[in-house]
N, C-alpha and C positions, 0 to 999 in steps of 0.2 A: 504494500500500500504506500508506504512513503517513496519508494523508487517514481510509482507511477507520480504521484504529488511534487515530487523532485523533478521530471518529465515533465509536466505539466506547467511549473514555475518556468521553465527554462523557454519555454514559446513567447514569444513575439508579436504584438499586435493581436492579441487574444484575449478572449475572457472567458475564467473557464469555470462551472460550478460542478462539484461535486458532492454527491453524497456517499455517506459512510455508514454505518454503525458497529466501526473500528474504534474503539474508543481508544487505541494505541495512537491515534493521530491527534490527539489532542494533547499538542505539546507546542508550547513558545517555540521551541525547536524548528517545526515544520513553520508556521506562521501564526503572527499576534494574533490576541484573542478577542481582535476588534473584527477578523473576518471571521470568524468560526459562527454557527447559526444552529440554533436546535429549532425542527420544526418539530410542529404538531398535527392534529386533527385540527385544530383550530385556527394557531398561527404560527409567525417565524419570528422568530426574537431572535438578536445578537447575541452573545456571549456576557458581553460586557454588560449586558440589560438584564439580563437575569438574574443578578445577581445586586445586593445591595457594597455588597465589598470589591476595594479597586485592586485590580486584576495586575499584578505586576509578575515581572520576565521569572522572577524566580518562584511563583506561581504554582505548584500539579493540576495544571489543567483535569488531568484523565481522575485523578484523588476526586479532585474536588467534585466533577460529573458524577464518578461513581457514590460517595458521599449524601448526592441530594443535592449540592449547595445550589445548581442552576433550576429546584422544580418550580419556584418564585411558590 
């Protein structure tokens, strides 16, 4: 998953969405957690919305998901 995501970064004049339910991708590492999105049945929040705490590099994105911290 990160290769293809690593692939994906690397293009040019592109825009590119992907979905997951890899929660291994959820890492500052791959990219900030101002692009990451959980959707729903209902809606699509940002990352950084879901949550009332500010989301910094050193962060476990994939912790905190598993956790709860994004169910608002």
């Amino acid at each position: 998953s990160e290769t293809i995501v690593s692939i994906l970064e690397k293009m040019t004049d592109t825009q590119v969405i992907l979905t997951s339910h890899n929660t291994n991708l959820l890492t500052n590492r791959i990219m900030r957690p101002d692009c990451f999105y959980i959707l729903t049945k209902d809606k699509l929040t940002s990352l950084v919305n879901a949550t009332n705490r500010e989301l910094r590099e050193g962060h476990n994105l994939e912790k905190l998901y598993m956790s709860g911290e994004f169910n608002g």
